[in-house]
C-alpha positions as CSV (number, residue, x, y, z in Angstrom):
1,X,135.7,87.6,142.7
2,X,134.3,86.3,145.8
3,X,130.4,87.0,147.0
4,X,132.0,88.9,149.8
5,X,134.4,91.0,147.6
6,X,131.2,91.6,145.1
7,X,129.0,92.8,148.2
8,X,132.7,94.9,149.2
9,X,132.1,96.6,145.7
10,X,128.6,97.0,145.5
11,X,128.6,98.8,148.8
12,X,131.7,101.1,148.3
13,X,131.0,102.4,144.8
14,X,127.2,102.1,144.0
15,X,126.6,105.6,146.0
16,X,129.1,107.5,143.4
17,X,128.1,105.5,140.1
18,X,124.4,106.7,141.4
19,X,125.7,110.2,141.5
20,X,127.6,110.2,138.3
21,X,124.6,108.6,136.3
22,X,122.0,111.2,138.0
23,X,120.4,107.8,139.0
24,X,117.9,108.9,142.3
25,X,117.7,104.8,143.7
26,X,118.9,101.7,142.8
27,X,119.2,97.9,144.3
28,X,121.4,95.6,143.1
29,X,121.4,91.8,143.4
30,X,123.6,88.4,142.8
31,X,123.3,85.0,143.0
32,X,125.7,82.3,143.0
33,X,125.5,79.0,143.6
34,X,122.1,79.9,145.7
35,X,123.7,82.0,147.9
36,X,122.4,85.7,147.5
37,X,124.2,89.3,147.8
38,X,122.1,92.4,147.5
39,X,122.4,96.5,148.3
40,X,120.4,99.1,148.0
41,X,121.1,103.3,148.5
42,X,119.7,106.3,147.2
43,X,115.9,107.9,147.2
44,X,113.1,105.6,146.4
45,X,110.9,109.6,145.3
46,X,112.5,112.9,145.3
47,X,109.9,114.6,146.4
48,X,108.9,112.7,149.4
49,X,113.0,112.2,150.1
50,X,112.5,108.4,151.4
51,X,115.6,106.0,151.1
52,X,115.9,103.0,149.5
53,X,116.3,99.5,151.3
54,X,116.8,96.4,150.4
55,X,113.3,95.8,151.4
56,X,112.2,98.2,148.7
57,X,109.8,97.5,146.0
58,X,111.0,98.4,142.2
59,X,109.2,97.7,138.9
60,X,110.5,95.2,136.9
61,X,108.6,96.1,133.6
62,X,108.9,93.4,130.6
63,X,110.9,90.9,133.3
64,X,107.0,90.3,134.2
65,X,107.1,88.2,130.9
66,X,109.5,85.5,132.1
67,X,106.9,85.1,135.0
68,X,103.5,85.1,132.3
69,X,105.9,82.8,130.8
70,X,106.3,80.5,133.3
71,X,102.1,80.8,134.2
72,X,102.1,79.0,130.3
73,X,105.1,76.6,130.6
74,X,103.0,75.3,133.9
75,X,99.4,74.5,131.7
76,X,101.9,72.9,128.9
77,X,103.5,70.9,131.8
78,X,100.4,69.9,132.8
79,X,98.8,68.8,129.3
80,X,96.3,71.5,129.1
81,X,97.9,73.4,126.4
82,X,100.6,72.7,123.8
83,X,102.9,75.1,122.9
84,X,101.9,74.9,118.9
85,X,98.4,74.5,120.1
86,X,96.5,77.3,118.3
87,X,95.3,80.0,120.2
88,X,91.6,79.9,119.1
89,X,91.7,76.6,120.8
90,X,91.7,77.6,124.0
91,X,90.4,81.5,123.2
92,X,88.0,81.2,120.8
93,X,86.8,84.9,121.5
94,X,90.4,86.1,120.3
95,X,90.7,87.9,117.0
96,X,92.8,90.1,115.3
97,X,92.1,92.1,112.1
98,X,93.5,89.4,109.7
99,X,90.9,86.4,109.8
100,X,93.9,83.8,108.0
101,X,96.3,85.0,111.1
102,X,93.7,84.9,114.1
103,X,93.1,81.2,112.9
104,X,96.4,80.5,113.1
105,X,98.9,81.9,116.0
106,X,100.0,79.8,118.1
107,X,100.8,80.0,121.8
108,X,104.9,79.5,121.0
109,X,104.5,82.3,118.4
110,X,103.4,84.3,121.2
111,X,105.5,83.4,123.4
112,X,108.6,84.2,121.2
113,X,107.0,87.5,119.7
114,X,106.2,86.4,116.4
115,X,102.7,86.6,116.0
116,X,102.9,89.1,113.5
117,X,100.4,91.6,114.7
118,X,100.9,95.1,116.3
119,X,102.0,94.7,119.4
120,X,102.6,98.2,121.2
121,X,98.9,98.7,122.5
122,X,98.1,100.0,126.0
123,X,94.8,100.5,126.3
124,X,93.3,101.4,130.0
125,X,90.3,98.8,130.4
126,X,89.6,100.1,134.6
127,X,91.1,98.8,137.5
128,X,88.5,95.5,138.0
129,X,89.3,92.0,137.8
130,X,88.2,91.7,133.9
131,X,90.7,94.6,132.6
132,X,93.1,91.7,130.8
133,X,89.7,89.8,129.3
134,X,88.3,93.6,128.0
135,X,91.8,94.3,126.6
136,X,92.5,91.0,124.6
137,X,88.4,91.5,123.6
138,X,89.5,95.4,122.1
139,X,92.3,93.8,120.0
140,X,89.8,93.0,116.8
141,X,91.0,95.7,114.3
142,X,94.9,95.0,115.5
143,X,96.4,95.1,112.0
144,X,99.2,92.2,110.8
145,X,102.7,93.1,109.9
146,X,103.5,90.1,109.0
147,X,102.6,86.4,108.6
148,X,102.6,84.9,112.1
149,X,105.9,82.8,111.9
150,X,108.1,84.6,109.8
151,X,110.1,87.3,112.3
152,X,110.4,88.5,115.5
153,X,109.2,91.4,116.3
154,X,108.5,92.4,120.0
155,X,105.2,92.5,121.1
156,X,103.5,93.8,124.2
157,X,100.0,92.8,123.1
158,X,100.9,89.1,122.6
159,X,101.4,88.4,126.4
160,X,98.5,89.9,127.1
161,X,96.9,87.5,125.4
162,X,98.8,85.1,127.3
163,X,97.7,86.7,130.3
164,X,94.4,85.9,129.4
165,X,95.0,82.2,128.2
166,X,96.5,81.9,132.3
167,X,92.9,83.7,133.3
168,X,90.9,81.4,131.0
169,X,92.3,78.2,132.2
170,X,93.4,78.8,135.6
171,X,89.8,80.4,136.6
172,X,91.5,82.9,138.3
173,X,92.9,86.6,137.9
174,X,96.4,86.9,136.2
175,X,97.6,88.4,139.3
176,X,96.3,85.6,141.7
177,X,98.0,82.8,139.1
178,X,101.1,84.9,139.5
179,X,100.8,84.9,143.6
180,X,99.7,81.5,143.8
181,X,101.6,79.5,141.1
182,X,105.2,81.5,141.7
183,X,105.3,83.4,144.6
184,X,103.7,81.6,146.8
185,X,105.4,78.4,146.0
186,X,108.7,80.2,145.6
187,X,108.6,81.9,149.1
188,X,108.8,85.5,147.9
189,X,107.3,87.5,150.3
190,X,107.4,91.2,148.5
191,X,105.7,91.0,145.1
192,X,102.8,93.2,144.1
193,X,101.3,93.3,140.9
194,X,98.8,96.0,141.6
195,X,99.2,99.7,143.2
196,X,97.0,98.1,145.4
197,X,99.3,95.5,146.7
198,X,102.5,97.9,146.4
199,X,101.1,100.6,149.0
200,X,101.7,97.9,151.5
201,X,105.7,98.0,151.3
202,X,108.5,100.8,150.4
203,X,108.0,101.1,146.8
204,X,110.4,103.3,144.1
205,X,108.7,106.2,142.2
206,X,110.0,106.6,139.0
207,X,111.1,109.5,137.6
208,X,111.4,111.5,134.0
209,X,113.2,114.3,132.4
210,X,110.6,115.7,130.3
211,X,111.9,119.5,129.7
212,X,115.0,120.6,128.4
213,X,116.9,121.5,132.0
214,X,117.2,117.4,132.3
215,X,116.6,117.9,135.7
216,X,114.7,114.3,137.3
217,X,111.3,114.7,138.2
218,X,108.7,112.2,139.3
219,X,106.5,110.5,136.6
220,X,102.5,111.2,135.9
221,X,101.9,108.2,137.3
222,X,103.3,105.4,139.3
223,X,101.8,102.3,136.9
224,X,100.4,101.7,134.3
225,X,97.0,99.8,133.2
226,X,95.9,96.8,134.6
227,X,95.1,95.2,131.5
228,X,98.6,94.9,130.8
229,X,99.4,93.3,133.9
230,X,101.0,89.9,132.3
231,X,103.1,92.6,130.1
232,X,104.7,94.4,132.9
233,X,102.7,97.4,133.7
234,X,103.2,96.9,137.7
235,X,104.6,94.1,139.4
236,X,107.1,95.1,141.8
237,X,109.4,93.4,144.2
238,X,112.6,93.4,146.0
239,X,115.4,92.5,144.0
240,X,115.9,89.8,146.6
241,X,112.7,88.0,145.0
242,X,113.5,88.3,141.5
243,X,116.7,86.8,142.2
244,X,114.4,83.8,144.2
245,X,112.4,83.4,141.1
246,X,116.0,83.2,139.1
247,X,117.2,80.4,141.5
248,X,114.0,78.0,140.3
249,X,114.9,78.6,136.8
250,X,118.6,78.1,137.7
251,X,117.7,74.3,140.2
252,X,115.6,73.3,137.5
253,X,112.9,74.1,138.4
254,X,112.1,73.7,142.0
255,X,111.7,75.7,144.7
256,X,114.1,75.9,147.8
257,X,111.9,73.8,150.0
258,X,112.0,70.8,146.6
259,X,108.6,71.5,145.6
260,X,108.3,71.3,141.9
261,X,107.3,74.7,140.2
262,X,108.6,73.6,136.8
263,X,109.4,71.0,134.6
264,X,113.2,71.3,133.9
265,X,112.1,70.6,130.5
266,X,110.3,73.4,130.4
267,X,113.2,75.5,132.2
268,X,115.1,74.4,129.5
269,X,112.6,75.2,126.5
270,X,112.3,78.7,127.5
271,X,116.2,78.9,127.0
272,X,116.1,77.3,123.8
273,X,116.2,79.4,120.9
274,X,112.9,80.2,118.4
275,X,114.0,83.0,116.2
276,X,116.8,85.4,115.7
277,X,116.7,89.0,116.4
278,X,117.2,91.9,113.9
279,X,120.7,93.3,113.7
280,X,119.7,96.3,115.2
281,X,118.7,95.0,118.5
282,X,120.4,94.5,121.6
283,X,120.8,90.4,121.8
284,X,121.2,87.3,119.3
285,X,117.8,85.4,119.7
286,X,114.7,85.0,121.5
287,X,113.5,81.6,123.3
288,X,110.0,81.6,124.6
289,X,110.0,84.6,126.6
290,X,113.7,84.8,127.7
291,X,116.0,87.2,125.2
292,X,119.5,85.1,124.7
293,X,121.7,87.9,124.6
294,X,125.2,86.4,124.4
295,X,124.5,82.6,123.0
296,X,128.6,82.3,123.0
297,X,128.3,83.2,127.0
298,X,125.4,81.6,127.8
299,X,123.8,85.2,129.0
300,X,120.4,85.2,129.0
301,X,117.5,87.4,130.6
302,X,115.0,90.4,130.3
303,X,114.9,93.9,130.5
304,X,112.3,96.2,131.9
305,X,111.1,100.1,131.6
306,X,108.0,101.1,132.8
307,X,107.2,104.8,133.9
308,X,110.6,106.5,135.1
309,X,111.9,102.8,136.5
310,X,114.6,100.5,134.5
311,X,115.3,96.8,135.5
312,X,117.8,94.9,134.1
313,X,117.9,91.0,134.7
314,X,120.6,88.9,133.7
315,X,121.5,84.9,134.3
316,X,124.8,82.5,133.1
317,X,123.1,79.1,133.9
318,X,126.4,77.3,133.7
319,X,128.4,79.2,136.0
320,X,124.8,79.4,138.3
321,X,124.7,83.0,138.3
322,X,122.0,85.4,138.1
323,X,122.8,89.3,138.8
324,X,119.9,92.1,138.9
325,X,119.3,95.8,138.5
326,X,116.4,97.7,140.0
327,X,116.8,101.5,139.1
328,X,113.8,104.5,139.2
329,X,115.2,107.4,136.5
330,X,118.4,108.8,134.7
331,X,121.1,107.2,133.0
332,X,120.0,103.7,134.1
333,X,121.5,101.9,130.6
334,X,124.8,103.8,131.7
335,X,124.4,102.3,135.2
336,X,123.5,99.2,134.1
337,X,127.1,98.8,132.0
338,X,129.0,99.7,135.3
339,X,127.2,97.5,137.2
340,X,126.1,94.6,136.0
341,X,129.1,94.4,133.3
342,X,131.3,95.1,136.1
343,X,129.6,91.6,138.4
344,X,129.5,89.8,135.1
345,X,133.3,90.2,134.1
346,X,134.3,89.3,137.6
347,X,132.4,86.9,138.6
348,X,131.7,84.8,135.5
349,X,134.2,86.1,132.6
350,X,131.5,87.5,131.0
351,X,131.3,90.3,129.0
352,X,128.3,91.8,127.7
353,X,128.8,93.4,124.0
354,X,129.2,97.7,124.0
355,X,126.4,99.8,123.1
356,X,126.7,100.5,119.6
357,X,128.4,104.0,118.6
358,X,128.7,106.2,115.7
359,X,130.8,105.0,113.0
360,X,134.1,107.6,112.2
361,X,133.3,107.3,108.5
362,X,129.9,106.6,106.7
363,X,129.5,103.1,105.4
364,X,130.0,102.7,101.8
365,X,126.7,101.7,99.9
366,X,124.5,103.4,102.2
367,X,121.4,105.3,100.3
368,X,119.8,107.3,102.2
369,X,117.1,107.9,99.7
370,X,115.6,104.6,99.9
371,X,115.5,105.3,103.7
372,X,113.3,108.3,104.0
373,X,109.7,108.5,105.0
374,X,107.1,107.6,107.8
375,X,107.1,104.5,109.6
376,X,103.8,104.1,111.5
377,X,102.4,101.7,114.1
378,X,99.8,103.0,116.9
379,X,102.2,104.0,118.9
380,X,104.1,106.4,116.9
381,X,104.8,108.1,113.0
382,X,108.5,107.5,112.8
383,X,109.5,109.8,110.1
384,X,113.4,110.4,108.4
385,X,113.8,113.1,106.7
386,X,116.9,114.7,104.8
387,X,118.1,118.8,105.3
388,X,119.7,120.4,102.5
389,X,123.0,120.6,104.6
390,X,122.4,116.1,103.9
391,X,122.0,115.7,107.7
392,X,119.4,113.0,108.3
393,X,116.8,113.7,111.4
394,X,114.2,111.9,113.0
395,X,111.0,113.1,114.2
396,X,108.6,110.9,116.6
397,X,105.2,111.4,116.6
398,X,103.6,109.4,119.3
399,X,100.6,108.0,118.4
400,X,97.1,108.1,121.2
401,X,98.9,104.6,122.6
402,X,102.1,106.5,122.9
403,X,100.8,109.3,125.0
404,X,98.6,106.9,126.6
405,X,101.9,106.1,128.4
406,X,104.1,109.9,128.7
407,X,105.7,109.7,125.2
408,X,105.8,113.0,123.9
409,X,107.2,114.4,120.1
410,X,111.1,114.8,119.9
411,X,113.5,114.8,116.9
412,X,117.0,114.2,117.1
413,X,120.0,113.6,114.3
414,X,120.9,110.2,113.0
415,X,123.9,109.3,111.1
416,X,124.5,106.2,108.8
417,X,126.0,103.0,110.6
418,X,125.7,100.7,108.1
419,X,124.5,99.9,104.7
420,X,120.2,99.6,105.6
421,X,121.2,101.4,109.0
422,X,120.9,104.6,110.9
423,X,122.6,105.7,114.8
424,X,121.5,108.1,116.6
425,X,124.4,110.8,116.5
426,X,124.1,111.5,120.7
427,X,122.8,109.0,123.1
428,X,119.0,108.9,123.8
429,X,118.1,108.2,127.8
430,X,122.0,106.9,127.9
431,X,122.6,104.6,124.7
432,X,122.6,105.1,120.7
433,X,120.2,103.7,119.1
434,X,120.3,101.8,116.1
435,X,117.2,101.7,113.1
436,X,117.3,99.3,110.4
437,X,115.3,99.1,107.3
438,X,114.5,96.1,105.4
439,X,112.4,94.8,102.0
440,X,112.4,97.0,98.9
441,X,109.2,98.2,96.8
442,X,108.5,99.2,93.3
443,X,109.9,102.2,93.8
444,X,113.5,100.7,95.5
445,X,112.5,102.1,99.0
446,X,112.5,100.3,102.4
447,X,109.6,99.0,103.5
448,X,109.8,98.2,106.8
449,X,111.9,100.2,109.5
450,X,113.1,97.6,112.2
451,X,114.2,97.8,116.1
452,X,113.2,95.5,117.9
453,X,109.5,96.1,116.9
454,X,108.5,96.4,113.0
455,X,107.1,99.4,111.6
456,X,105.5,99.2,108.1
457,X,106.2,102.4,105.6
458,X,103.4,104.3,106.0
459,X,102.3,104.8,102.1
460,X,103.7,101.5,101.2
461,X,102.4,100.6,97.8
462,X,101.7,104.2,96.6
């Protein structure tokens, strides 16, 4: 497929696949061989009825850590920080609740979400220019999971700190870094990491379903907290610019006028796998920052939900591709399967892997016994429990981080999917979701419930 018959494709079917995934706006982008394609249609906020454009602003959630990312790989490029460099070293004020651990993470184990400590933490520190420094301060009684080094396990909190190493060393904001270190050298003209800065374009609105009539309604809130900035709580940008920022990372390194933004060392370090991601996640590894979802394929890239808005980002260095999703509510993992696995096939041969679905016949060996209980973390109580009938539910409980950001109690059926694995029976917010459970106590129970994040049993021991 050509550029031309991709923008033929986009144009003609994006309306309907909008439609059929009750998806109000979306923009979509590609780049190939640094020339860029990108459309955009439907309604940036249902209640105010404005239209997307290409123009528009969309959040791009966790994306945001490929650019904190970056804001490190630059201080390593220049000598002021190594990536095994401890992270006392340069923050000596950083602690978490285990002394052995705060003396010990490193900036890679950050960077590649092992740092072992809870991660899901969204505290509000105020609007003001020391929101990230307050945060990273509060995170003193953050417990440990597990010794920094030994797993992945996705954590918010951990570019935060980040975010603050950038602040620290840079003797700026992390937003400024961000304008003046990428942006700005990069030539993208429509990036705001504030509500501040987003007021001044055609920015999406996201939007929820939280009753039982499904029917799409704007979120609480446009953002999220300003300490969690370097996480992904607000920048926004056109999906033209997020493709801009993947063509440095595709040349190397270097911006379109030559000047050098990044080593291609470095470009090629954040590729490079660090650790390997539970079965029961959505890709094979994690490099520093990037997830490698297809190693075989060479796809690599992030995702990103923030309040009611869904971005999915996703590059094939060797055939210099990058294609991006920008979406503000509904069935935006549905969307994202007919879109960007439709401009992946075609243009590179690519084929991202299905979402997982419910097995026709239970797995032999699976024990459900071991299985049930609560799984807690700040954010939520994660609780399985068995009826009579042998049905196997789930109730969340979110936790004050959880509401913090709109999560509110649900339950929903699970069935077994594999031997130390549980699928939800329908599909949550478009896609079944896989649990897996891992260790074994006194007892013979699980110890640890694992998505992408790890959840300790919550009476482990007793």
């Amino acid at each position: 497929m050509s550029l031309a018959t991709a923008r033929s494709w986009i144009e003609s079917e994006l309306p309907a696949l909008l439609a059929r995934r009750h998806v109000p706006a979306a923009a979509v982008g590609v780049l190939r061989d640094g020339q860029v394609i990108d459309h955009a249609c439907g309604i940036l906020n249902l209640e105010t009825g404005v239209e997307a454009t290409t123009d528009s602003l969309f959040q791009v959630g966790s994306i945001t850590k490929l650019w904190t990312t970056d804001l490190v790989m630059q201080l390593v490029d220049e000598g002021r920080v190594g990536l095994d460099d401890e992270i006392r070293r340069h923050l000596p004020g950083f602690a978490v609740a285990d002394e052995e651990a705060t003396a010990t993470i490193t900036i890679r184990q950050l960077l590649s979400h092992t740092a072992g400590f809870e991660g899901d933490i969204f505290t509000d520190h105020g609007p003001g220019d020391d929101a990230v420094e307050r945060f990273v301060a509060s995170m003193g009684d953050l417990p440990q999971i597990f010794a920094p080094g030994e797993r992945f396990s996705y954590s918010n909190a951990g570019f935060a700190v980040l975010g603050r190493l950038v602040e620290v060393l840079r003797g700026t904001t992390w937003d400024r870094a961000l304008q003046e270190r990428l942006a700005a050298p990069l030539g993208l003209t429509h990036i705001a990491t504030t509500a501040y800065d987003a007021i001044r374009f055609r920015a999406a609105m996201g939007h929820i379903d939280p009753t039982p009539d499904h029917v799409l309604r704007p979120g609480p809130a446009w953002g999220m907290a300003r300490a969690s900035g370097p996480v992904g709580a607000m920048l926004s940008m056109r999906v033209r610019d997020l493709l801009g920022f993947a063509a440095m990372h595709l040349d190397g390194g270097t911006a379109p006028d030559g000047t050098r933004v990044l080593s291609a060392a470095s470009c090629a370090e954040v590729l490079t796998r660090q650790v390997d991601h539970p079965a029961s996640t959505r890709s094979d590894a994690r490099g520093l920052g990037w997830s490698l979802d297809d190693i075989s394929q060479g796809l690599v890239g992030h995702d990103g939900q923030t309040i009611g808005q869904s971005a999915f980002f996703r590059m094939v260095p060797e055939h210099g591709l990058a294609v991006a999703l920008l979406t503000n509510g509904g069935d935006t993992y549905g969307l994202y399967h007919d879109v960007v696995g439709h401009l992946l096939d075609d243009l590179a041969g690519v084929r991202i892997a299905p979402d997982p679905v419910p097995p026709p016949q239970p797995p032999s060996g699976f024990d459900a016994g071991r299985l049930l209980g609560t799984y807690r973390a700040r954010i939520v109580d994660w609780t399985l429990r068995q009826n009579p009938d042998g049905r196997l539910w789930v109730e969340e409980i979110p936790g004050p981080e959880g509401v913090a950001i709109g999560d509110e109690p649900q339950s929903y059926e699970v069935l077994p999917y594999a031997t130390d694995q549980v699928v939800t029976a329908d599909a949550l917010h478009g896609v079944h979701r896989v649990f897996g459970f891992t260790g074994r106590d006194p007892a013979g129970r699980a110890t640890h419930l694992t998505t992408s994040r790890v959840f300790p049993r919550a009476n482990l021991g007793i």
